[in-house]
C-alpha positions as CSV (number, residue, x, y, z in Angstrom):
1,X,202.4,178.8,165.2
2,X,204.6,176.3,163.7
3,X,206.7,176.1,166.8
4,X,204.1,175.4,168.6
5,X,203.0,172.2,167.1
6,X,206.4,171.4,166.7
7,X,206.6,171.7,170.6
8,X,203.2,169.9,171.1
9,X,204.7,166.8,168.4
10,X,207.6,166.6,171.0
11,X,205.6,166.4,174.0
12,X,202.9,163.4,172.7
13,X,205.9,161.4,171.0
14,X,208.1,161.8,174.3
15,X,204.8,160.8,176.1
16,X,204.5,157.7,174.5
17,X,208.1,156.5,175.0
18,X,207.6,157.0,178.4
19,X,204.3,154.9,178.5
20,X,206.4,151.9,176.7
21,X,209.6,152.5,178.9
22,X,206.9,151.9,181.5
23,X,205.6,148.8,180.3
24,X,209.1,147.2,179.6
25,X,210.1,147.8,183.5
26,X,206.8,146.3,184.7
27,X,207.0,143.4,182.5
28,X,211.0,142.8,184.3
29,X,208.9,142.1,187.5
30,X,208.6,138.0,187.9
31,X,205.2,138.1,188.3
32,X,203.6,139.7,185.8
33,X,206.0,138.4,183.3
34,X,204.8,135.2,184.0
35,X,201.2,136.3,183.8
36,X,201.8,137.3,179.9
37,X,204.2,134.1,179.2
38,X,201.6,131.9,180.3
39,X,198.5,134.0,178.4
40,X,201.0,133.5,175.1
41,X,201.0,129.7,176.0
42,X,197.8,129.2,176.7
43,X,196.8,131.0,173.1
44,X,195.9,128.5,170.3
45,X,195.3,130.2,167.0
46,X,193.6,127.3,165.6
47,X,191.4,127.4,168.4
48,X,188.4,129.6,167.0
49,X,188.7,127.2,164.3
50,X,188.9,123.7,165.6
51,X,187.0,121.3,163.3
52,X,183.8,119.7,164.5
53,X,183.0,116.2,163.1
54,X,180.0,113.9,163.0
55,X,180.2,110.7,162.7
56,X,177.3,107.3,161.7
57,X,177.2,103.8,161.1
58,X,178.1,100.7,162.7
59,X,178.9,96.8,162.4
60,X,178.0,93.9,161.9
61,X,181.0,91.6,161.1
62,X,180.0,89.1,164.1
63,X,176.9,88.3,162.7
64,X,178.2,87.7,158.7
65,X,181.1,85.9,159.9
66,X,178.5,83.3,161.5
67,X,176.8,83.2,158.5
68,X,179.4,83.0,156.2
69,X,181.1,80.5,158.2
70,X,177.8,78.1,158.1
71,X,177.5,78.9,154.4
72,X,180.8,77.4,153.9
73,X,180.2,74.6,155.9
74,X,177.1,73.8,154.2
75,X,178.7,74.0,150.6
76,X,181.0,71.4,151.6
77,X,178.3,68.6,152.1
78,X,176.5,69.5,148.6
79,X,178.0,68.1,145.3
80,X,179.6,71.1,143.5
81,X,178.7,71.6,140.0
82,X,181.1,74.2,139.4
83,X,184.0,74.3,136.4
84,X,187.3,74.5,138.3
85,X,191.3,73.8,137.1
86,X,194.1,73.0,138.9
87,X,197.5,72.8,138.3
88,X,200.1,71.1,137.6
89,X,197.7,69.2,135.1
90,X,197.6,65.7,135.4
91,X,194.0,64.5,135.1
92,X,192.3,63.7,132.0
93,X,191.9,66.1,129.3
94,X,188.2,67.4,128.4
95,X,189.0,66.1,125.1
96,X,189.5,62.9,126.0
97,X,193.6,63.6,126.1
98,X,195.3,60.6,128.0
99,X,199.0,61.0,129.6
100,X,200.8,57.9,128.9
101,X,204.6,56.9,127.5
102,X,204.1,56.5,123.9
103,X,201.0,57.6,122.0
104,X,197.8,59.4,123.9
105,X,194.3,58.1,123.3
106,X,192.1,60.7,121.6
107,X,188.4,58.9,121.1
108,X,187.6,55.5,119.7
109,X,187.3,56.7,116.3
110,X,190.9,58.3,116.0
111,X,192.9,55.8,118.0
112,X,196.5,56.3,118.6
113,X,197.6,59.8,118.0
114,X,201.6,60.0,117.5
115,X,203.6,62.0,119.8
116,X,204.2,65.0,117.3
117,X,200.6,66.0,117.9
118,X,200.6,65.9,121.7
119,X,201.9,69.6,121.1
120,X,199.0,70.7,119.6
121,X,196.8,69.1,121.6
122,X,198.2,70.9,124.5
123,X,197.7,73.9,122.9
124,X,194.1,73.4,122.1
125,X,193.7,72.7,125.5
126,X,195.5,75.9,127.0
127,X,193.4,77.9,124.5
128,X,190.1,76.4,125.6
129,X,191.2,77.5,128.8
130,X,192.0,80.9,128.2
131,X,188.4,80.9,126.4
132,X,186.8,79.7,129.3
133,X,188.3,81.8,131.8
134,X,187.8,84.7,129.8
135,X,183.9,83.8,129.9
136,X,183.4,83.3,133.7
137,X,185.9,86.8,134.1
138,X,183.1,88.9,132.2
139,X,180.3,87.5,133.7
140,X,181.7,88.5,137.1
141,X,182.6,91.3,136.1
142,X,178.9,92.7,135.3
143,X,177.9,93.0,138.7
144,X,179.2,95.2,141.5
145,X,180.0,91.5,143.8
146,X,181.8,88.7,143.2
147,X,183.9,86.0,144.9
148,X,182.1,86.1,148.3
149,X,185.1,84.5,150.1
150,X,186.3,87.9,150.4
151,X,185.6,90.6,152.6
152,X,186.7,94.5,150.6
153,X,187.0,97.6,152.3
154,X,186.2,100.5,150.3
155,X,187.2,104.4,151.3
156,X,185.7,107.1,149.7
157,X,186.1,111.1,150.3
158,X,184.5,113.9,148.8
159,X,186.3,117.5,149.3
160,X,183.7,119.9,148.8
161,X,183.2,124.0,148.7
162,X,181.8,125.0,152.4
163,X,178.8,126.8,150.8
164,X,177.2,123.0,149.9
165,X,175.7,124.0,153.9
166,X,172.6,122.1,152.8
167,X,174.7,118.7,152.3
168,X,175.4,119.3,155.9
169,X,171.7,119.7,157.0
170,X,170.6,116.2,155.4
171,X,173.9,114.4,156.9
172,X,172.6,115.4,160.0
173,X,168.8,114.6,159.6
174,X,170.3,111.5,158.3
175,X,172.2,110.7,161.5
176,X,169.5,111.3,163.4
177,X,166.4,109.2,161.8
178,X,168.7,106.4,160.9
179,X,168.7,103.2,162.9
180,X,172.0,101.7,162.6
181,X,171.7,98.6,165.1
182,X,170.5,96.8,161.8
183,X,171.6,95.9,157.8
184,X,169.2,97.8,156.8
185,X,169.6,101.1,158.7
186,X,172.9,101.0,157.5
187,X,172.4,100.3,153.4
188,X,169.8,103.7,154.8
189,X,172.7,105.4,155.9
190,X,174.9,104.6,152.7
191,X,172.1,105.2,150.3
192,X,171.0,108.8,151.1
193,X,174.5,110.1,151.8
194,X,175.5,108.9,148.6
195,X,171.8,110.3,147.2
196,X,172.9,113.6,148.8
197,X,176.5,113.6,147.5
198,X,175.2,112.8,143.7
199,X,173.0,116.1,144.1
200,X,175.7,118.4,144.3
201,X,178.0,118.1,142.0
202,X,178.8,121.3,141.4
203,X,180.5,121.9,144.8
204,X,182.5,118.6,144.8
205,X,185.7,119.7,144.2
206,X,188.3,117.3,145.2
207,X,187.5,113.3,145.8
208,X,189.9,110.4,146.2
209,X,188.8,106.5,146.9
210,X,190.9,103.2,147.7
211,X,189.8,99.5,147.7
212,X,190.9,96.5,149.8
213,X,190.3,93.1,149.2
214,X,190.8,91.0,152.4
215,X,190.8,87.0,152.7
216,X,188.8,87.0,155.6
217,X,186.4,89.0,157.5
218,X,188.7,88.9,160.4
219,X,191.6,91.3,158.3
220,X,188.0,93.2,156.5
221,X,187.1,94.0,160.4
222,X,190.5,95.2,161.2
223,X,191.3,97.2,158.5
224,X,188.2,99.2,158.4
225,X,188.5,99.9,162.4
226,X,191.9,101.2,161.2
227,X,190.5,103.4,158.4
228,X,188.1,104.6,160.9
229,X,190.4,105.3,163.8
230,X,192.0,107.4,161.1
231,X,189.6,109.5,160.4
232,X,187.8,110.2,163.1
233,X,191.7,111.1,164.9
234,X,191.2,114.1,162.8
235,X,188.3,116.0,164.5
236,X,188.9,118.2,167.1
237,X,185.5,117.1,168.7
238,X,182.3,114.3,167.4
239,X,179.8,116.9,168.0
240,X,176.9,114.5,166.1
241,X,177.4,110.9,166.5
242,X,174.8,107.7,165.8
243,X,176.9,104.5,166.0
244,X,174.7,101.0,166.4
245,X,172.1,103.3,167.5
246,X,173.9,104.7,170.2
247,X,173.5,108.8,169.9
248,X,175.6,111.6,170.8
249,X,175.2,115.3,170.7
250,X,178.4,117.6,172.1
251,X,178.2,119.7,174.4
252,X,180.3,122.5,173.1
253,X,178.6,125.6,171.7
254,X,180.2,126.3,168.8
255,X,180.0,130.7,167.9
256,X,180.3,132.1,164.5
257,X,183.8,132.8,164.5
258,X,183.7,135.6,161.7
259,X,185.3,133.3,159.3
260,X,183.8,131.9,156.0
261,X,183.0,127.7,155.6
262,X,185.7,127.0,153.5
263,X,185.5,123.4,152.7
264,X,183.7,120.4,153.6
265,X,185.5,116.9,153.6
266,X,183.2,113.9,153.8
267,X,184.1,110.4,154.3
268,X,182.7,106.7,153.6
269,X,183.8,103.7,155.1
270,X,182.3,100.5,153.9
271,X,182.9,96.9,154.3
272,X,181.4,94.2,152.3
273,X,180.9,90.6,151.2
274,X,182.7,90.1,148.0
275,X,184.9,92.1,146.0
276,X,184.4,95.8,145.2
277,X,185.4,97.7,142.0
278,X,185.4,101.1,142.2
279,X,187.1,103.5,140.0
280,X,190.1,105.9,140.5
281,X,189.1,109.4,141.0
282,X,190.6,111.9,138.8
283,X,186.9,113.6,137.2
284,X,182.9,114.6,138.1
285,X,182.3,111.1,136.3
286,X,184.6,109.1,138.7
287,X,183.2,110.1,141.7
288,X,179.2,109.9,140.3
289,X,180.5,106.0,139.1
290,X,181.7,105.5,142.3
291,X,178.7,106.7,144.4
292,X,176.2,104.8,142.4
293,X,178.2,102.0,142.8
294,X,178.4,101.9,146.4
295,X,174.8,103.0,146.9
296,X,174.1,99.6,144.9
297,X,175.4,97.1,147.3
298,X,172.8,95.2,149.0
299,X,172.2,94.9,152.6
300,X,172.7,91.6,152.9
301,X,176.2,91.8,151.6
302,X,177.0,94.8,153.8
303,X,179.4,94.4,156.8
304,X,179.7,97.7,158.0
305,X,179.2,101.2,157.0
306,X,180.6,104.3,158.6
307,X,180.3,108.5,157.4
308,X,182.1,111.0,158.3
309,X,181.9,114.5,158.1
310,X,184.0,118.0,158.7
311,X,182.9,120.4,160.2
312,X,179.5,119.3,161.2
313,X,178.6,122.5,162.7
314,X,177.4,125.0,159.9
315,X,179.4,127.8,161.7
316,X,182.3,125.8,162.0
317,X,185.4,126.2,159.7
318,X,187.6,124.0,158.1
319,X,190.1,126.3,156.4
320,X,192.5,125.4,153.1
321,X,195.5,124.8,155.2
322,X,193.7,122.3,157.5
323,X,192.1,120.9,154.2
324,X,195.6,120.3,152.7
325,X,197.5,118.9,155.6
326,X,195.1,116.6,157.0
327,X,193.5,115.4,153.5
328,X,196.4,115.4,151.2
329,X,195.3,112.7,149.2
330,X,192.6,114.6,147.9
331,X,193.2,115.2,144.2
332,X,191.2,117.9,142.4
333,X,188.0,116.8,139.8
């Protein structure tokens, strides 16, 4: 019995030598070796799961550089009431300190001060300044806007656990009720994506955030077409777009691939009148500062908004590798 299935062994292992001795020989014929080389090729692994991105927003820089530029204009035929220093300093003092060759006038009671004191009379006047300045530095910084000469361009992205599927459900209701031809559509747009960020914390995982103050709106504009053009060179397709008001679906039908949602990276452009402060991102409190902060900013101020999101397709995948190498500033909360 034994030789038997010893025999039988043979025969099934020599059978399937013979069927890969087979294969070798017919893939030594040009034609069908080209056949596999091109099927190897043509195979993208990364294909089943390519990222899907939506995308909403728009601009107006056009219009607030119109109205910025007559505001300006404007100022400059009204008498400015506003406390300003320049330097070198030459004028007169506020307290009545007078530049001269020998003595320096302080008042009509005093009279003629000697030139020892013009030391600390200087000083008093430095420290008044440093006083002052001081003052008009916390009052601006109490609000979310100041120095409307400016134009800042804020970033913001969220990294988040692909099982938030829900954020991606309101992104896309979002993108498709909002009208972004106007200011206010897009303070909408800002608002409820940062409303919809703030409730789920707890599967924001990863967030990082820069600021740039421009001098004009002219570098504001460019640099946030830049940021944008950034971003959105990371999708493999917009399947969901809603840019001034102009709407897009893709085509593609996306198929559950098998593979789990990962993560889910979101991203928010915005461009403003005035000068941003937002916080460095290293904790859960960061990022909540930081979204209340920029759902704060008034319409008026706002210059253009833009949000992005990966994958936008629930059955869509956007694995840790992808996460890593295309988000690597990302830091972890």
């Amino acid at each position: 019995m034994e030789l038997g299935d010893k025999e039988k062994n043979k025969f099934s292992f020599e059978g399937v030598v013979e069927v890969i001795q087979k294969a070798l020989k017919a893939l030594q014929k040009p034609v069908i070796a080209a056949v596999v080389l091109g099927l190897l090729l043509s195979y993208d692994p990364h294909s089943a799961l390519a990222a899907s991105g939506g995308r909403m927003g728009g601009r107006s820089f056009s219009s607030q550089s119109s109205s910025s530029s007559s505001s300006r204009s404007y100022s400059t035929r009204t008498p400015s009431r506003s406390f300003s220093y320049s330097a070198p300093y030459y004028a007169p003092s506020p307290f009545g300190f007078t530049g001269g060759g020998g003595g320096f006038y302080f008042g009509p009671a005093v009279g003629m001060v000697g030139a020892g004191s013009s030391i600390l009379l200087v000083m008093a006047g430095f420290a008044a300044f440093v006083v002052v300045s001081g003052f008009l530095s916390d009052r601006s910084d109490g609000s979310v806007l100041t120095d409307t000469q400016k134009t800042t361009v804020v970033k913001l992205q969220v990294g988040l656990l692909g099982m938030a599927r829900s954020l991606q459900r309101d992104l896309d209701r979002i993108a498709e009720v909002a009208d972004t031809s106007t200011p206010e559509g897009l303070n909408y747009v800002l608002t409820e994506t940062a409303l919809a960020l703030l409730r789920q914390p707890d599967f924001c995982i990863s967030g990082y955030s820069s600021v740039d103050v421009k001098r004009s709106i002219e570098d504001g504009e460019k640099r946030f077409n830049q940021l944008s053009i950034e971003e959105r060179g990371k999708f493999d397709e917009e399947t969901l777009v809603n840019v001034n008001n102009i709407k897009r679906k893709g085509t593609r039908s996306q198929k559950y691939n098998g593979f789990s949602n990962e993560y889910i990276v979101i991203t928010i452009l915005v461009a403003a009148e005035g000068v941003i402060k937002l916080p460095v991102i290293n904790s859960s409190a960061d990022l909540k500062e930081a979204l209340q902060k920029l759902g704060s900013i008034p319409s008026r101020k706002t210059m253009a908004v833009e949000v992005l999101w990966t994958p936008q397709n629930e059955n869509d995948t956007l694995s840790e590798r992808e996460l890593l190498e295309d988000y690597p500033l990302l830091r972890p909360l």
